[in-house]
Each structure stands twice: as structure tokens, then as C-alpha cells.
N, C-alpha and C positions, 0 to 999 in steps of 0.2 A: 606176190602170190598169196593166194589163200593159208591161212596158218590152220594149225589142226584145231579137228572137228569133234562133236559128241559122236560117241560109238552105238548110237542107235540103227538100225536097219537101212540100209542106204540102196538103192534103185537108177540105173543110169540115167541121165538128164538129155532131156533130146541136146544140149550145146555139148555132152560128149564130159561135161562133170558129173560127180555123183551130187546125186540130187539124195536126201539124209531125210526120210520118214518120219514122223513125230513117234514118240516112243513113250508109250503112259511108264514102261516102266526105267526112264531114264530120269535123272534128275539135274534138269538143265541150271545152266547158271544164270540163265536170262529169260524168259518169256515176255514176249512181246506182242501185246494186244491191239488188233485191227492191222489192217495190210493196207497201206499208202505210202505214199512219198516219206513219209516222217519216219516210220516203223523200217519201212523198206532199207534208207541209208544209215540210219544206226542198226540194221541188223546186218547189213552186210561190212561195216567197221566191226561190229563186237565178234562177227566169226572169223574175220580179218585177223583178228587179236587173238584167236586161241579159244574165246567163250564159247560153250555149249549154249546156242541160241536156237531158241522157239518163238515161232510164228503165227499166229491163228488170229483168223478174220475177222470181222464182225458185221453185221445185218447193218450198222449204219455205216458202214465202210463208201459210199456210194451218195449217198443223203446228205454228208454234210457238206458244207458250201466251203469251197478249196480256191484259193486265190489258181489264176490263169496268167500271170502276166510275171515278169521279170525284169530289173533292173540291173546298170554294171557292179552296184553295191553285191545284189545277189548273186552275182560270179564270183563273186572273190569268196564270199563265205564258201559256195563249194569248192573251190580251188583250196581254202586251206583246209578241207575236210577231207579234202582226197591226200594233201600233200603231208598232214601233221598225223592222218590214220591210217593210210599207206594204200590208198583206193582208189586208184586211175581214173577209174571209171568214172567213179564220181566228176572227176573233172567237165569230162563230157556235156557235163548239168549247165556249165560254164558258158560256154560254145554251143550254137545252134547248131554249125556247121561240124560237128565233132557228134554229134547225137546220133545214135544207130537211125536207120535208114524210115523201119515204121514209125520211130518217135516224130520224127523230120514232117513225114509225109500227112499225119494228122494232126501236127504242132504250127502256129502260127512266127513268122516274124517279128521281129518288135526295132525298126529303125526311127522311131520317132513316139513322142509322148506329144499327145494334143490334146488342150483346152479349148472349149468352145463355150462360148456364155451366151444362157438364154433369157429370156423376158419374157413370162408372161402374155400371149395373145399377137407378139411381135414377130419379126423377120429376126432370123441371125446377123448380127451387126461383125464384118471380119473387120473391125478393129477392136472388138470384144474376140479377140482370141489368143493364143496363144502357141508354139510349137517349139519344143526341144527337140531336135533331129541328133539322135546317139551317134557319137564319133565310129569311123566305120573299123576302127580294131576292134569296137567291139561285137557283141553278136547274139542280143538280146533276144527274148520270144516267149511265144505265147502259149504254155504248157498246155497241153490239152490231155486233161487229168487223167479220165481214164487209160488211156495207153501211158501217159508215166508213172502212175500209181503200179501199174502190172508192171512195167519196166524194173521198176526200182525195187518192189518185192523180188521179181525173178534174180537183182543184182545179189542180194540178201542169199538167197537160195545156194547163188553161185557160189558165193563166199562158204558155205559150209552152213547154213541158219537151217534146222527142219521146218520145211513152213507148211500146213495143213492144207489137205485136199480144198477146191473150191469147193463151197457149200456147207461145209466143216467151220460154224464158227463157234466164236464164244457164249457160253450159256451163263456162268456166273465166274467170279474170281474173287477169292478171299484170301487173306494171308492168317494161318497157325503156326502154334509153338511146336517145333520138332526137335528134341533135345535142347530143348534151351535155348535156340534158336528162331526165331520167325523164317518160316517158310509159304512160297504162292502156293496155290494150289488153282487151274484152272480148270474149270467144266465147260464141255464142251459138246456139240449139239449132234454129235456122232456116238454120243454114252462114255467116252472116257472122261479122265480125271489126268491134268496133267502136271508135274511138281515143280517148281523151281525155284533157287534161293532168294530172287529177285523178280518182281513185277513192275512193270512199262506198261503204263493204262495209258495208251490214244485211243480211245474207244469214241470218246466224245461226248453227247451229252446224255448216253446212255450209259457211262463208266458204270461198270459194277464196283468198281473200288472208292471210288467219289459217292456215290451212294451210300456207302457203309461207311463213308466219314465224315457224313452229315448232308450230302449233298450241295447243291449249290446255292450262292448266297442269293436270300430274295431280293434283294436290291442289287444285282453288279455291283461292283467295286469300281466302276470306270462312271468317267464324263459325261460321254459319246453317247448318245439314242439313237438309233435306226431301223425303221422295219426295211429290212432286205429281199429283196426278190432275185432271183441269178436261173439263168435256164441259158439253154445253149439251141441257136435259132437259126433255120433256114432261110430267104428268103430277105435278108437285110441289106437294104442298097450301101452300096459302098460311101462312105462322105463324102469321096470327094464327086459322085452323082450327085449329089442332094446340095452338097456347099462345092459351088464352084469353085475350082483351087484357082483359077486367074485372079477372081477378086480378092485372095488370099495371096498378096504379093511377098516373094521366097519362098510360101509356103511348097513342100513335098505334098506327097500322096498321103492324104491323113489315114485309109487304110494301111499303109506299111506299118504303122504302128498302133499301141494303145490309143482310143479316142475316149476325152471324158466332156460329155454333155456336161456342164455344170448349170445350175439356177440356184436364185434363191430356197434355202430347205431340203437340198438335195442335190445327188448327180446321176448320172447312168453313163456308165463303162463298158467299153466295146473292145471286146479281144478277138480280129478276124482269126482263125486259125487255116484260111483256103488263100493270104496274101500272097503265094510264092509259086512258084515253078512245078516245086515237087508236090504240091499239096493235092492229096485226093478225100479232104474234109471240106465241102462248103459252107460248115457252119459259124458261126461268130459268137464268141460265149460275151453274155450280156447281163450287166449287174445292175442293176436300181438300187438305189438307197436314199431313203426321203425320210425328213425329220416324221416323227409320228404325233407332233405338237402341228405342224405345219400343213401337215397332212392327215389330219386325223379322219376326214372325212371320205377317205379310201374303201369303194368294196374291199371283203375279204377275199372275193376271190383271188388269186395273182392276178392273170392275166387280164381281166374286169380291172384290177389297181393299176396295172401298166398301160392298158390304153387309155386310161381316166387320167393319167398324168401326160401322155403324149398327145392326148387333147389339148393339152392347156399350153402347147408349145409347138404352131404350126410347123417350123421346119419337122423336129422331131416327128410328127404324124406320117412326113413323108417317104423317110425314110424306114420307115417299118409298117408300111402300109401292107405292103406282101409279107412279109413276116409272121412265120410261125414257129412255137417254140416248143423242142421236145418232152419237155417236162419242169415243170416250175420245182426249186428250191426254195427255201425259206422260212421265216418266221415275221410273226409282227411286231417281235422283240426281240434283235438277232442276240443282243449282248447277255453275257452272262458270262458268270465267273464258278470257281469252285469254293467251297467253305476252306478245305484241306486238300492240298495237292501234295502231300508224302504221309509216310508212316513208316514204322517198321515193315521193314521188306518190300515197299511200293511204294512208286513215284509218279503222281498224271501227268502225261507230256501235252505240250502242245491243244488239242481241240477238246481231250477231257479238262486241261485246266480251266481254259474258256474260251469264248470266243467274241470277235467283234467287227466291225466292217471290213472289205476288203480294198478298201483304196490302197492305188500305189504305191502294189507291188509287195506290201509288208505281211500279206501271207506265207506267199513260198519263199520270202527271205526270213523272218523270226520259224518258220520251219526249220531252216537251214539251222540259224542261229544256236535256237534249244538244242536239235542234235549236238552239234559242237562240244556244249558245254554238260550234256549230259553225257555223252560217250568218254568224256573229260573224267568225271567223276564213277565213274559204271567199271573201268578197264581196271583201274589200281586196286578199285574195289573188290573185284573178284580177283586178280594176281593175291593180294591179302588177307581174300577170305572175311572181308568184314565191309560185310553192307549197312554198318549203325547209321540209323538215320541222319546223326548231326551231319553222316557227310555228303548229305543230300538238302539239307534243308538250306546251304549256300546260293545251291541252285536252282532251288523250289523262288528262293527269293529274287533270284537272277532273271527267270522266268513274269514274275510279277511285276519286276521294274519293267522286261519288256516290253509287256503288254501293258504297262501304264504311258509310256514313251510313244507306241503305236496310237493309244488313245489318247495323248496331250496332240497330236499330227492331227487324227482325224477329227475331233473337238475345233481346233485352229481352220481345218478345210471348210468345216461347216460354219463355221463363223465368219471366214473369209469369203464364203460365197453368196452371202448379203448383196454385195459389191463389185462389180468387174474389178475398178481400180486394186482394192484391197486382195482380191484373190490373182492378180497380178503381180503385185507383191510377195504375198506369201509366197507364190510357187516358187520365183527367185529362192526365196529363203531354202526355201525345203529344196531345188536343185541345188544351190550350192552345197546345203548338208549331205548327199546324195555325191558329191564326185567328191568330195573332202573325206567320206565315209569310205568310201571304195579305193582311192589313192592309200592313204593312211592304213587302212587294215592288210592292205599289197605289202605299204612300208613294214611295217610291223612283223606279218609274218615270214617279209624276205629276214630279215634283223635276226628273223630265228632261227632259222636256215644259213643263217652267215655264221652264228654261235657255232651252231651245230657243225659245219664243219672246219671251223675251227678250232674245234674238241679234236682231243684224238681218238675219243671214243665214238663221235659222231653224234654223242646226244644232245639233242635240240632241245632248247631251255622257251616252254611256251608257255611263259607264264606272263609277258606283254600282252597277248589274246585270251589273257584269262582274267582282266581287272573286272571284274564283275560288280564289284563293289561301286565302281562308276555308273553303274544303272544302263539304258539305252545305249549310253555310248561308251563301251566295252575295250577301248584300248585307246594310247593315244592318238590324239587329233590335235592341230594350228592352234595356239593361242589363240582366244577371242572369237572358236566357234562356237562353244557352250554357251556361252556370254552374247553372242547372236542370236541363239535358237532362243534362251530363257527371255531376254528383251521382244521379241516377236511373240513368244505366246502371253508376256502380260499385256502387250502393245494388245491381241484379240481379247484378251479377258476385260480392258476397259473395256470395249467396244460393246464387249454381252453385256456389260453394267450399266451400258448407256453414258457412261462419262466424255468418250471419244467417237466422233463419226466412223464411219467405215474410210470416206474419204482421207479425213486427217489418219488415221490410220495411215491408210496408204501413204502419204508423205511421209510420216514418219519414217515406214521402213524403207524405202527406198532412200532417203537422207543415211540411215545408219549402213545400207549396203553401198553408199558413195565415200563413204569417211571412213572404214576399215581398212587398217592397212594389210591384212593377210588376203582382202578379197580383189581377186584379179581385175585391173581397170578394162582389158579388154575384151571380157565377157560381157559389159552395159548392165551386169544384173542392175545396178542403182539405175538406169535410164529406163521409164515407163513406155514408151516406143520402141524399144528393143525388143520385142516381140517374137521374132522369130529367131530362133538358136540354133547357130549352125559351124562346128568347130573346124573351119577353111585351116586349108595349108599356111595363107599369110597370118593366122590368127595364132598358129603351132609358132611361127616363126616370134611373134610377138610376144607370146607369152614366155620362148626360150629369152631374150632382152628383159625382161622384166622380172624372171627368176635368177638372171644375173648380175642385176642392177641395182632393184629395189625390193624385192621379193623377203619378207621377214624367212631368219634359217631357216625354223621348222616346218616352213611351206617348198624352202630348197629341196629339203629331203624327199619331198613328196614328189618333185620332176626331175629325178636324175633317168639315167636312160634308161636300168634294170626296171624301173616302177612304172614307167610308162608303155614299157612294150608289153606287145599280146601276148599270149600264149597259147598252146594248143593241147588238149588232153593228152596227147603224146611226150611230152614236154616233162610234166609229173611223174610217169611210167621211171 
């Protein structure tokens, strides 16, 4: 249940809670800038908790480019944001099939991740392809933002958060000395002024608080280059109309899941959200992202760039030949980062710190992630009454390794897709990282929950989910997975140097995904035919033999029965 609230003006909520007014003359413990997914579930954990939390909009709330897609890594981070902050709900985020009913109905599926590789003025070759079909405990999908952005503020609300009228957003925010103290102070575009000990800038790349701390850096900090394009389109034929699934032998319905067109210099990303039953969205939210070296010779306009690229790749022409698109998103230069992302009394989450492409899935999961670790540090904070910055700039740096880990992945994809063979490869890599990530972080935060009640007090010691210090990979994982991922990305770094083909490339990792002993033999990641990914009942059976035979411990730990079975947002409650 919700824990107490600020004693501002409160108003019944059409769900039958009181829904809590902003109140210029209240002095929140938290304010929270912009309303979306990110703001939304750290605001409804901080009033979970007891903190006087504020919420107000902002005019780029809408504008910026918000990952659509989801992976089982990304369930588990909400599972343990519901289970370690005490938020059922959150769970939900988890499970498709647990999502309130309007979420469902304009949200896509996701039983399948596909690669399709194209060439230059050619026919799609399906042995240039690829297909991970998600095992079916789980229950992946394709967030369709706006309805869970509102969702997830409403959650916020429910919890006790005052969150500002629509149309009521942010005007400016700066932090002053108030008895010797740093305090927020926000303006807001209704004529008040609103207080609080503590500032949460996701504003993005309009941060009023990133601004007054230098702005952002003229060169990113990251790798990665992409001009991004993302709008959300009626009118897109389904793939498996365009790529016959017969001559795609195993393959599934490539709409059931994410499709990623890949080529040399770029890919484009297709998140149906009209795949299902309940669905009364027919649209498909669609991402571009092309080198800007590779590509430099792009109109500015979007949609002028996007047909100028589906030109040069007949099948793609035809599948978006009727295709039209609500409104284009983007930049010619999506990446960017911030100079300073904390200070006394304020900390930039998430899209103020920066931003970068949205390949698989690692949007709405390092959303997830940052909440975690900044609700982590935000809650003791205020129980103590001492918000000094040292005990944010852990997390400021936690934050930056993220987003540098996100950009060593998409740096690697773009390198990789030179190459069918080598981005064949690769992707092995990065699904194993992917079920090893998600197993592992289940293991971890059941381990904590096992503490915990074997306390008497019942408190749960979460500080395996807090090695932050580890960078990208934040708790532990198998022997010899870090040691796999770093070997694959200097295996692409020759390759950008010109010292290694793409092809030998490809051999290479595929030899080191044969000779691992933590890496399952009957997954074929090392077999370059293995193509289609499909985890059968005799494969479950095989892989129990092989966890009890030859399976290194620390990979034991990772298939006993608790960590493999599903669970349901009810399950957490």
C-alpha cells in the first residue's frame, strides 16, 4: 500500500484515491521533472516510501525519441523495482499479459527478435537472416509510449506523488541556499514557484538544470554516431507479406516480434503494436538509424531521408510503399551527453543526461535500470535528511558507465553490420549476454529475498544489485561472460582498424562461442547455420542433462527451478 503522503490539498482521483494537488506552498522532498516512464516509476516508488513527491511536465515530454520494445533482461529489472520498493504494479511492466487492459490494447507483442540483412539494389537472401523466437514464459512487448508514459505517471499519482495539471509544465529550475542548505526551486508555466529539497531533471535535452551546469558536451562522450529518424506509421505491410516466411525455413511470424532490417551503415526497426488479438492500434513504431559518414548524402527532410534509404534496398521499398507516418522524430545527431549530471540538490536522470540510439531494447531497460539505482540512493537520502552530493555522484557515475556499455553494443552492431557473417556472430554474442543477464539478476535478487527472510527482521540485504562499481554489468554473472563480451568488442575494434576482415572476424567469435565451457552446446550459438532460435521442450530437457552433468556451478545456480519459472504481477503483491 501506498505510505504517507505530502499534506498539500488533495482532490478524489476518478480510481477512488486521493489524487494530492501541487502546493507552491508545501516543500516537497522530491520534485520530479517531466512525466514519462522514468519520472512516472521513481515517483510512484518515492511516495511508496513515505517522500513528499512532485511532478510537473514538460513541453519536451512528447518529442523525445523513447525506446518501444522490450526484452526478458527488461522484466526482471522491473520485477525487482516492484519487489525491492514495494510496487506491485510495477510488476505488470514485466508481463504483457498482466498490463491493464488500455495498455494491452495499444501496446504491441514481442515473441520474437528478427534480423534481416540487406544489400544494396538486391533481393533479401533468407540465409542472410536470422530469428530468436522468446521462450513462451516469457511475455515481452512493444510499449507504445504514449499510453505508458500516462500510465506510469497516473501510477506515480496513485502512490501519493502531486503531479501537475496537463498543460502545467516546467518553465525554469535552479537550485538555492536556504539556511545553509541547497534547495530546488521550480517555475512553472501556470505563474507558481514550487520548493523542494531535491531535484530529478528528465527533462532531456531541454534540462533547465544541465544548462546551468554547463550544458552539454560538444563532442559526446560516446563512440556511436547516428542520425536517427523514429515516427510511428500506418500503412506498413506486415514481413511476413513482403519476406515470404516459407522460404524462411522455422521461421515464425516476423511480425509477432521486433524486426531489424540491418545493412551495411545502418538498420531500421519495426515495433508492430496492432500484432495481437486485443489490439486496436494499427500502427508500427519505426526507427532508422544510419551512419552519418555512410550516409551523409541524406535530404534533411525525415521522410525525403527515409524514402531515399528504402530506395536503395528493393525489398524494403515494398514494404512501406503505403506507409505513412504520423509525425517524424529526430535529430541529425541523435547522441549527446551532458557536461554535469548532479550538483548540490539535483541530479539528471536518464534523457537529461543523454541520449543515444535505440537498438535492442536498451532504452526502456537502462530507463528501468537508472530508476533502480537512483530510488536506491534518493529514499535514505531523505529518511537522513541529507542529500550531499557525494552521495549521488556514485550514481551519476553508474549512470555514465551505463550509457557507455549501451554505446560499446551499438558501436559493435554497427561494426557488425558490414557483414552478414560477422553480425551473425555478434548477435549470438549479445543473446547470450541477454539470457545470462536476465537469469543472473532473477539469481541475485531472489539471494536477497532469501536473506531477507531469513532475518528475523525480514530485512533484505540489496546490495548484490547495487555493484555498481562493475559498470554495465551490475551484479554477478558466469565466469567468462565479461571475458566474452570484452574479447568480441576488440575482435570489432580490429575490424574498424582494418587489421581483421569482417569474415575472419566471424570465425573468430564463433570458435570462442564453441570452446566456452559456461556457454550451453545446445543452444549452436558457435554453429553459423543455426539460425533460427527456438527454445523446444527437448531442448529444456537437454539443457536440464547438461546443468547436471557438465554445466560450470555458477551457471547451476542460474537453472535451479525458483529462477527459471515465470511469474505474474500478482506473485510480488
Amino acid at each position: 500500500m501506498p505510505g504517507p503522503v505530502s499534506a498539500g490539498s488533495a482532490v478524489p482521483a476518478a480510481n477512488g484515491n486521493v489524487r494530492r494537488r501541487p502546493d507552491p506552498a508545501e516543500t516537497y522532498d522530491v520534485a520530479l521533472l517531466g512525466a514519462h516512464l522514468a519520472t512516472g516509476l521513481l515517483g510512484a516508488i518515492l511516495a511508496g516510501q513515505g517522500l513528499r513527491v512532485l511532478l510537473v511536465r514538460s513541453a519536451a515530454d512528447a518529442d523525445e525519441l523513447s525506446g518501444e520494445t522490450t526484452v526478458p533482461y527488461t522484466a526482471e529489472v522491473f520485477l525487482l523495482l516492484a519487489r525491492r520498493f514495494g510496487v506491485p504494479e510495477i510488476a505488470e511492466f514485466a508481463r504483457f499479459a498482466d498490463l491493464p487492459l488500455p495498455v494491452r490494447r495499444s501496446s504491441g507483442v514481442k515473441r520474437s527478435l528478427g534480423f534481416l540483412y540487406h544489400r544494396r539494389g538486391a533481393r533479401q537472401d533468407p540465409q542472410e537472416s536470422v530469428q530468436f523466437n522468446v521462450p513462451g514464459e516469457h511475455t515481452e512487448w512493444h510499449p507504445y509510449r504514449p499510453d505508458v508514459d500516462r500510465y506510469a505517471v497516473q501510477l506515480a499519482e496513485r502512490y501519493g506523488a502531486a503531479v501537475a495539471e496537463p498543460g502545467v509544465e516546467v518553465a525554469d529550475a535552479w537550485v538555492e541556499s536556504h539556511s545553509g542548505r541547497p534547495e530546488g526551486r521550480i517555475r512553472a508555466t501556470d505563474g507558481n514557484d514550487y520548493r523542494a529539497r531535491f531535484i530529478v531533471d528528465c527533462v532531456g535535452a531541454a534540462s533547465p538544470l544541465v544548462r546551468r551546469a554547463g550544458g552539454d558536451d560538444a563532442e559526446p562522450r560516446l563512440r556511436h554516431r547516428a542520425r536517427v529518424l523514429s515516427a510511428r506509421m500506418s500503412g506498413v505491410s506486415r514481413t511476413e507479406d513482403v519476406f515470404d516466411t516459407s522460404r524462411y525455413s522455422g521461421a515464425s511470424a516476423w511480425s509477432g516480434g521486433t524486426v531489424h532490417h540491418l545493412f551495411d551503415g545502418g538498420w531500421l526497426q519495426l515495433a508492430d503494436f496492432g500484432n495481437h488479438g486485443q489490439s486496436d492500434n494499427d500502427t508500427v513504431g519505426v526507427t532508422l538509424s544510419v551512419s552519418p559518414y555512410a550516409f551523409g548524402d541524406l535530404p534533411d527532410d525525415p521522410d525525403q531521408a527515409f524514402r531515399a534509404v528504402l530506395a536503395r534496398f528493393p525489398d524494403l521499398g515494398k514494404q512501406f510503399r503505403a506507409a505513412k507516418a504520423e509525425a517524424w522524430r529526430g535529430e541529425t545527431l541523435v547522441q549527446r551527453t551532458a557536461v554535469r549530471t548532479h550538483g548540490p540538490g539535483w541530479f539528471a536522470m536518464e534523457r537529461s543526461a543523454g541520449r543515444n540510439d535505440l537498438l535492442l531494447a536498451r532504452d526502456v531497460t537502462m530507463t528501468a535500470e537508472i530508476v533502480h539505482a537512483v530510488a536506491g540512493a534518493l529514499i535514505p537520502a531523505a529518511l537522513d535528511g541529507d542529500f550531499a552530493d557525494e552521495r549521488f555522484a556514485r550514481i551519476a557515475e553508474f549512470q555514465r558507465e551505463l550509457g557507455a556499455f549501451h554505446d560499446l553494443w551499438l558501436d559493435g552492431a554497427r561494426t557488425a553490420s558490414a557483414d552478414f557473417a560477422l553480425l551473425n556472430a555478434f548477435s549470438r554474442v549479445w543473446l547470450l549476454w541477454q539470457i545470462l543477464a536476465d537469469l543472473s539478476l532473477k539469481r541475485a535478487r531472489l539471494d536477497c529475498r532469501a536473506a531477507a527472510d531469513g532475518d528475523g527482521a525480514g530485512r533484505a540485504d540489496w546490495s548484490p544489485v547495487e555493484r555498481f562499481d562493475l559498470g554495465g554489468i551490475w551484479f554477478p554473472v558466469p565466469a567468462g561472460l565479461r571475458e566474452v563480451i570484452d574479447h568480441t568488442m576488440g575482435t570489432l575494434a580490429r575490424v574498424r582498424s582494418g587489421t581483421l576482415t569482417p569474415r575472419s572476424a566471424a570465425d573468430e567469435l564463433f570458435a570462442l562461442l564453441r570452446r566456452e565451457p559456461f556457454v550451453p552446446p545446445l543452444y549452436a550459438f558457435g554453429d553459423p547455420d543455426a539460425r533460427i532460435y527456438r527454445f523446444t521442450f527437448r531442448k529444456r530437457l537437454q539443457m536440464l542433462w547438461w546443468v547436471k552433468t557438465k554445466a560450470p556451478h555458477d551457471f547451476r545456480r542460474l537453472l535451479t527451478r525458483d529462477n527459471v519459472t515465470s511469474v505474474s504481477s500478482r506473485s510480488v503483491r
